[in-house]
C-alpha positions in Angstrom: 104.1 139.4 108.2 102.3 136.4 108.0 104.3 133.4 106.8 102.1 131.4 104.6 103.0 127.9 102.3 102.8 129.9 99.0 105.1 132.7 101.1 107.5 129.8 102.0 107.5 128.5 98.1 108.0 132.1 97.0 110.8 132.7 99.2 112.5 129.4 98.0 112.2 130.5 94.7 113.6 133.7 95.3 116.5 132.1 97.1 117.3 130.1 93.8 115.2 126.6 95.4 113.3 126.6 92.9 112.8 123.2 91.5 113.7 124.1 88.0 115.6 127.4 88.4 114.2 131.0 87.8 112.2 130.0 85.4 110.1 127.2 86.8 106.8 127.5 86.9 106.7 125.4 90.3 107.1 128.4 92.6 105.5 130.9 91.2 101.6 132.4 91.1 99.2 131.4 88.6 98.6 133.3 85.4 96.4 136.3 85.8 95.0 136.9 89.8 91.8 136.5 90.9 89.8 139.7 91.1 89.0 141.4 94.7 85.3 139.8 95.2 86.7 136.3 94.6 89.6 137.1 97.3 87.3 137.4 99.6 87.1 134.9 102.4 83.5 134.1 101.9 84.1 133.0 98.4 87.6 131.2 99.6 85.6 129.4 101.8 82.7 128.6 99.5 84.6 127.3 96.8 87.0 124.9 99.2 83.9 123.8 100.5 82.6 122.5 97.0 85.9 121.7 96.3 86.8 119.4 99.2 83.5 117.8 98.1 84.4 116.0 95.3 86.1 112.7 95.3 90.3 112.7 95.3 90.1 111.7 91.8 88.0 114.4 90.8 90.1 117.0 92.7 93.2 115.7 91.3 92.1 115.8 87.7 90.5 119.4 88.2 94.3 120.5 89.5 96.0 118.9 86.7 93.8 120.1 83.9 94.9 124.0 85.2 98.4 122.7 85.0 97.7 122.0 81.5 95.6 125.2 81.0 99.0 126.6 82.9 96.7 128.6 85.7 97.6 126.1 88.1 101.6 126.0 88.8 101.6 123.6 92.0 101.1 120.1 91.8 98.2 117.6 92.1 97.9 116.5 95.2 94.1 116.6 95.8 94.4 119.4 98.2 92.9 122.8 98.4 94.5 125.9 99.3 95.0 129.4 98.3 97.2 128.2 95.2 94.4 126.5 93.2 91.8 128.9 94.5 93.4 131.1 92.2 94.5 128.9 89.8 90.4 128.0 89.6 89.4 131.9 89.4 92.4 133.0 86.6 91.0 129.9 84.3 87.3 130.9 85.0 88.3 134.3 84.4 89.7 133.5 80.6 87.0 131.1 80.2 84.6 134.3 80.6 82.9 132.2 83.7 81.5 133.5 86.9 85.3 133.8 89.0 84.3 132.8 92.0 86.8 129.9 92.3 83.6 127.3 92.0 83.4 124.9 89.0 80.2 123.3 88.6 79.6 119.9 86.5 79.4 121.7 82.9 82.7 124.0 84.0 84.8 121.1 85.0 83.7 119.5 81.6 84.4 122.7 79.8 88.0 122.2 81.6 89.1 118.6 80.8 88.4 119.5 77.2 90.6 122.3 77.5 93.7 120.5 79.1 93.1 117.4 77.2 93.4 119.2 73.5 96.6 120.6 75.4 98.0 117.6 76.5 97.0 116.0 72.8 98.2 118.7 70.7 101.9 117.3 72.5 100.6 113.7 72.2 101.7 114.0 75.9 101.6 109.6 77.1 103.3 107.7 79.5 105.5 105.9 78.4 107.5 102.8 80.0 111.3 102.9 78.8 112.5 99.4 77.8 115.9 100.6 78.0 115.2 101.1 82.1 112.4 100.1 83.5 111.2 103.5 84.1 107.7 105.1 83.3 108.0 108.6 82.4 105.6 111.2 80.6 106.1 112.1 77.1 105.4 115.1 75.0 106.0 112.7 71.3 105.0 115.6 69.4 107.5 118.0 70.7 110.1 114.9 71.0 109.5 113.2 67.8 113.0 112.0 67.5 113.9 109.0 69.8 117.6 107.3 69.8 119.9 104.9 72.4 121.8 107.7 74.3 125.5 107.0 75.5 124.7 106.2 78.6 122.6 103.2 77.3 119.1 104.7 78.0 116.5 106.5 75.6 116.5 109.9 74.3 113.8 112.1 73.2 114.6 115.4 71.3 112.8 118.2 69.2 113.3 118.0 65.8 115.6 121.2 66.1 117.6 119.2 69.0 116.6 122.1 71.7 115.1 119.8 73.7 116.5 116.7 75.1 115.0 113.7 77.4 117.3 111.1 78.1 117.2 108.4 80.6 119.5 106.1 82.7 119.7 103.1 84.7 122.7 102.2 86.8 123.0 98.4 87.9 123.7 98.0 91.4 127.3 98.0 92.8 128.4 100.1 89.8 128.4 103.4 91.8 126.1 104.5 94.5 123.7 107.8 94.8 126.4 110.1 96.2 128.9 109.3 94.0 126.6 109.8 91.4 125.3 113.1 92.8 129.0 114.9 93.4 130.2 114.0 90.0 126.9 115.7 88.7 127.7 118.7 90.5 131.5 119.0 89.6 130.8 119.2 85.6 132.7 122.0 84.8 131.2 123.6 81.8 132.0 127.5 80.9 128.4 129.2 82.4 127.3 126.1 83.9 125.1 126.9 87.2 123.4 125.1 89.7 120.5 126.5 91.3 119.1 124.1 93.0 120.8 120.8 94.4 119.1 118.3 96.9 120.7 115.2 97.9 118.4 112.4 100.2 119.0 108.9 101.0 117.1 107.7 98.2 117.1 110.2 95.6 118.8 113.4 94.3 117.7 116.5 92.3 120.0 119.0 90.3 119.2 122.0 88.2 120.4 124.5 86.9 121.0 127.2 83.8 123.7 127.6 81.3 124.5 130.8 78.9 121.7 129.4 76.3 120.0 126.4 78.0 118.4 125.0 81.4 119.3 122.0 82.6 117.1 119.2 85.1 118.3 115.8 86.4 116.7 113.6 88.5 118.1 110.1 90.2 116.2 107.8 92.5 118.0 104.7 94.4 116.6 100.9 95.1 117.9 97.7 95.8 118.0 97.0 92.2 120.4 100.3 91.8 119.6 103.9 90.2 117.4 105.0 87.7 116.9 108.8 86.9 116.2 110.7 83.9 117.7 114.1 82.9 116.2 117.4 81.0 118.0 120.0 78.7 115.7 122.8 76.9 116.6 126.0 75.1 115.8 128.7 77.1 114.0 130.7 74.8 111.4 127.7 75.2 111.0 127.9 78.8 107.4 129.9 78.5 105.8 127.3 76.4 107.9 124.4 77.8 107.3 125.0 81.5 103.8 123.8 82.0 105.4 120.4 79.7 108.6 120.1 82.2 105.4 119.9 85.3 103.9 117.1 83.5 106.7 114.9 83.0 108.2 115.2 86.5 105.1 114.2 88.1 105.2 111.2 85.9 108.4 110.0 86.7 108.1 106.6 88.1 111.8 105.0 89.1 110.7 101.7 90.1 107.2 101.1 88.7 105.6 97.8 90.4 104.4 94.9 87.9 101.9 95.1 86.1 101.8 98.7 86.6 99.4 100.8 84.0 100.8 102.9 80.9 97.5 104.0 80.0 98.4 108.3 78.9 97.7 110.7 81.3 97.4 108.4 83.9 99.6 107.4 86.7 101.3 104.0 86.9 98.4 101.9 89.8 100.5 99.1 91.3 98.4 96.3 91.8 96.0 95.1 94.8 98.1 93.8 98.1 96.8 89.7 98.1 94.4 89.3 100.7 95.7 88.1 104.2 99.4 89.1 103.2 100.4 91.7 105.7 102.4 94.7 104.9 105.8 94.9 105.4 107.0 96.7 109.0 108.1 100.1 108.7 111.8 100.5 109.6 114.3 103.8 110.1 112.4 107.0 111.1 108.7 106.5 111.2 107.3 109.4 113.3 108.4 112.6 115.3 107.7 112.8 119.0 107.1 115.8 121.7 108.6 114.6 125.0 106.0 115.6 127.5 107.6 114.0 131.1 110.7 112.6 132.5 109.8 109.2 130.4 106.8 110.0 128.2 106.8 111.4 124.7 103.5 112.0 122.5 103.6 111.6 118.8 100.8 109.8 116.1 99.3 106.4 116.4 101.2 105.2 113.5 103.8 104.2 116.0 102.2 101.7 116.7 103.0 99.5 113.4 106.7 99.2 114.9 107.3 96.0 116.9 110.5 97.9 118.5 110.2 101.7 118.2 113.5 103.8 119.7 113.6 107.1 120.7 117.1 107.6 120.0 119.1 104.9 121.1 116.6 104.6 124.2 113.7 101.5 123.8 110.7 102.2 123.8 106.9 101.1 124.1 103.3 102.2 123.4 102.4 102.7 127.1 98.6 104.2 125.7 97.1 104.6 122.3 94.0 106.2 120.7 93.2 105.3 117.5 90.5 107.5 116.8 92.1 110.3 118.0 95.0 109.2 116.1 97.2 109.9 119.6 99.9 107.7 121.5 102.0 107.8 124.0 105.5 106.2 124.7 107.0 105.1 127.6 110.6 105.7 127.3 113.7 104.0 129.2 115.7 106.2 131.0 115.2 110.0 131.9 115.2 112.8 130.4 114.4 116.8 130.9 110.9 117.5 130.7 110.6 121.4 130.7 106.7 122.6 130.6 105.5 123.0 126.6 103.3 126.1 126.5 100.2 124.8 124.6 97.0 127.0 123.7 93.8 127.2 125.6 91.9 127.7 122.3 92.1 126.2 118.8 93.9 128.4 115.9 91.1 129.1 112.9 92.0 128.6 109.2 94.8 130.4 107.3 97.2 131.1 110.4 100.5 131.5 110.2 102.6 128.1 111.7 105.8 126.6 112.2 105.6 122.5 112.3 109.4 121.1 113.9 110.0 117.0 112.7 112.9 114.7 112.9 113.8 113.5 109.3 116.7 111.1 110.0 119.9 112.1 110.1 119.5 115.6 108.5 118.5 116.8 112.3 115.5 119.0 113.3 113.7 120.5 110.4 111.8 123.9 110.5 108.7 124.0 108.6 106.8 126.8 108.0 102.9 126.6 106.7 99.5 127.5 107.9 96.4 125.9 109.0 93.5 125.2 106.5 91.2 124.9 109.4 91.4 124.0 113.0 91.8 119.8 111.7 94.0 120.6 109.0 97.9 121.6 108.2 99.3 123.1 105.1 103.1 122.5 105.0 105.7 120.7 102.7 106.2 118.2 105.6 108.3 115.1 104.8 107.9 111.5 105.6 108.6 111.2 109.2 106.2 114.2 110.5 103.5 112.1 111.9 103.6 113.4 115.5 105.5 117.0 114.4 104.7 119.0 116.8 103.2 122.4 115.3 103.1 125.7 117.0 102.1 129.3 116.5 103.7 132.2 115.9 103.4 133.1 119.5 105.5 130.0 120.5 102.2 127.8 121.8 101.9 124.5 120.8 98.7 124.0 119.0 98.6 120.3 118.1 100.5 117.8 116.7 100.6 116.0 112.9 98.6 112.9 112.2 99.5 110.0 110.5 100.6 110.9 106.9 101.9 108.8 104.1 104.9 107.1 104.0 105.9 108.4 100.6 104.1 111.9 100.1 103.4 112.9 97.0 107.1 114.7 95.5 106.9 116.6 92.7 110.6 117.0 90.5 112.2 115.3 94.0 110.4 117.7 96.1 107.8 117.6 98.2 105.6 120.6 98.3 102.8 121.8 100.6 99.8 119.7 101.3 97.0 119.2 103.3 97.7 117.0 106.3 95.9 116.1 109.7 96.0 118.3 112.6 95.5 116.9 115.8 94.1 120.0 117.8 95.0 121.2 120.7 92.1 120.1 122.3 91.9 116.5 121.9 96.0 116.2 122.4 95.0 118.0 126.0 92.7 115.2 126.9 94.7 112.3 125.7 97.5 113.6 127.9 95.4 114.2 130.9 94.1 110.9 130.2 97.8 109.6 130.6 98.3 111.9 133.8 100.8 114.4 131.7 99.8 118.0 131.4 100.7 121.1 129.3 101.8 124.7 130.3 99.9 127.4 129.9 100.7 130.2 126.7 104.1 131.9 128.0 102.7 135.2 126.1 104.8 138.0 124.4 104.2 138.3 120.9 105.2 137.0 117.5 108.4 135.3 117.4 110.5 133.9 114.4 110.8 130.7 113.4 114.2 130.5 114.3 113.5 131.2 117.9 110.5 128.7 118.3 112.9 126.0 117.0 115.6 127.1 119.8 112.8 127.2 122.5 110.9 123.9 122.1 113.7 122.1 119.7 114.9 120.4 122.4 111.7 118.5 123.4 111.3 117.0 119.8 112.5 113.8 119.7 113.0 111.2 117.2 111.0 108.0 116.7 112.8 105.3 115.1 112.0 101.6 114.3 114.4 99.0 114.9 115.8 97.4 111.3 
């Protein structure tokens, strides 16, 4: 069976991962499907390709209008894959339009209307909290009632009281994310269940169900101490509420910069860097590398903002770089094995199933599964710290690397979900290294293998890439 993203998401939400329990909309297909013409890959490929030709902006607003038209049950990241495809054709489809996943100037028109008389029959706005700091999303018409909670934050609630947005802020020194997080998750409350938890250094998601309700909380860390917001809802609501609960997690701004904008509907823009101020140097993880000889590892370009990159504890220094392929190479004190990597002769085409491994700090190796939207492109939930990731096939073969990819990717509720990222192919990694005098093994062959077992294989050559603090 092929492992795809959406396969990945739906298996996480079967597993109780899901980001707002089993009833979240995050994890599950669109409404309706598309019909068997529009599945085809000729029309997939059709409509990416007018797709991808839009601006971000545009792509972004097309993805959350569906949200808002609730076809579209992912997030708006700007990328394409199989998820809005569908999302495009079950809208189209309702809309009595040609469902071929393609929306031309007067369909996207048609759409906005659509998802803004939804977002202003909830008189949906962001909204910055003067009790916080914090810029969340809104529904005022389905929270009409506001009020000082206990914890010294706002609440929102229905008029009926079954819904209720409250938020918090936590000065520094007071308690710390941890703390905060494990006396979340000890609440003992008759039916109270968590089914989903995620704890990261600088934020922490909980959700869960009780015997009437569903409940979603949300805490994020800076120097200035926590800020989070939590979400209680009748269950009974969950169908209409769902597509709502979306809206306002990807809204929620923790630590909004000055001067940030409130306008609704719109995110919070922090404003423009001065000119000739440099940004500040990246420190902790900032890449993963693939260790490709006895003192040479191969990750993204990126590494080269670090004055002082590690590999472990070892020192390290860009020995050869190339920007445009987005490639470098470190030189790396001391030795260390070097086993062959088997790499393929021949690039992977789109919609293949992969398996990207990446360093995250000091959670270990991660797994990733996702595929490849074309041979320059990876679709995976990858997390900061995957530039350089190597990413493999299901035969084992190395088949490129990640490029350089933001430093905060887009999270939706705390999580990040699959996106489009560079892939460096296989190709131009194979002539950077013989560039460098390293080389790659030919394909080991046998057929498919688990994920599990190409972690075990080539986990041990993926390395990594710190910065010194």
């Amino acid at each position: 069976m092929r492992l795809h993203a959406r396969h990945f998401l739906a298996f996480a939400a079967a597993a109780g991962l899901a980001i707002l329990s089993s009833g979240a909309a995050l994890a599950q297909g669109p409404r309706g499907s598309a019909p068997a013409t529009a599945q085809s890959e000729a029309a997939y490929e059709a409509a990416r390709t007018a797709f991808e030709r839009l601006p971000e902006a545009d792509r972004k607003a097309i993805q959350e209008a569906l949200v808002w038209t609730g076809d579209h049950v992912g997030v708006t990241t700007g990328g394409f894959g199989r998820r809005t495809f569908e999302a495009i054709v079950a809208y189209q489809k309702r809309a009595q339009l040609k469902a071929d996943g393609v929306l031309d100037e007067r369909a996207r028109a048609g759409l906005q209307a659509a998802a803004k008389k939804a977002k202003d029959a909830v008189k949906f706005a962001l909204v910055t909290d003067a009790k916080t700091g914090i810029v969340i999303g809104v529904p005022q018409a389905m929270l009409p009632m506001r009020d000082v909670n206990p914890n010294g934050g706002s609440r929102w609630q229905s008029a009926d009281q079954k819904i209720t947005l409250d938020t918090r802020a936590i000065a520094a020194g007071e308690t710390d994310l941890q703390a905060l997080y494990e006396r979340n998750l000890a609440i003992q409350t008759p039916g109270r269940q968590v089914t989903y938890k995620v704890l990261r250094p600088d934020f922490f998601v909980i959700s869960g169900e009780t015997p009437t309700g569903k409940f979603y909380m949300r805490y994020a860390s800076a120097s200035g101490g926590l800020r989070g917001f939590s979400l209680g809802y009748d269950k009974a609501l969950a169908k209409s509420f769902d597509k709502t609960v979306i809206a306002i997690a990807n809204s929620f701004t923790p630590f909004p910069e000055p001067g940030a904008s409130t306008v609704a509907g719109a995110a919070p823009t922090p404003p423009a860097r001065p000119a000739n101020v440099e940004p500040p140097r990246p420190t902790g993880p900032i890449a993963t590398g693939l260790v490709v000889g006895p003192r040479a590892v191969v990750t993204s370009a990126a590494v080269e903002s670090c004055a002082e990159p590690r590999v472990g504890t070892a020192k390290a220094r860009v020995a050869r770089s190339d920007k445009a392929a987005g490639l470098a190479l470190l030189d790396v004190e001391g030795s260390r094995s070097a086993p062959p990597m088997p790499a393929r002769s021949d690039p992977l085409g789109p919609e293949k199933a992969v398996v990207a491994l990446m360093h995250a700090g000091p959670s270990g190796l991660s797994v990733i599964p996702g595929e490849t939207g074309s041979e320059e492109a990876v679709i995976a939930p990858l997390q900061p710290g995957a530039s350089g990731a190597p990413v493999f096939d299901r035969a084992g073969a190395l088949a490129g690397i990640v490029g350089a990819m933001p430093a905060a990717p887009r999270r939706v509720a705390g999580i990040v979900p699959p996106a489009r990222y560079r892939l460096i192919p296989i190709s131009e990694l194979r002539s950077f290294l013989s560039a460098a005098g390293a080389t790659l093994a030919p394909p080991s062959g046998g057929g498919d293998k688990t994920a599990g077992e190409i972690a075990a294989s080539a986990g041990p050559a993926v390395v990594a890439v710190d910065c010194v603090r």
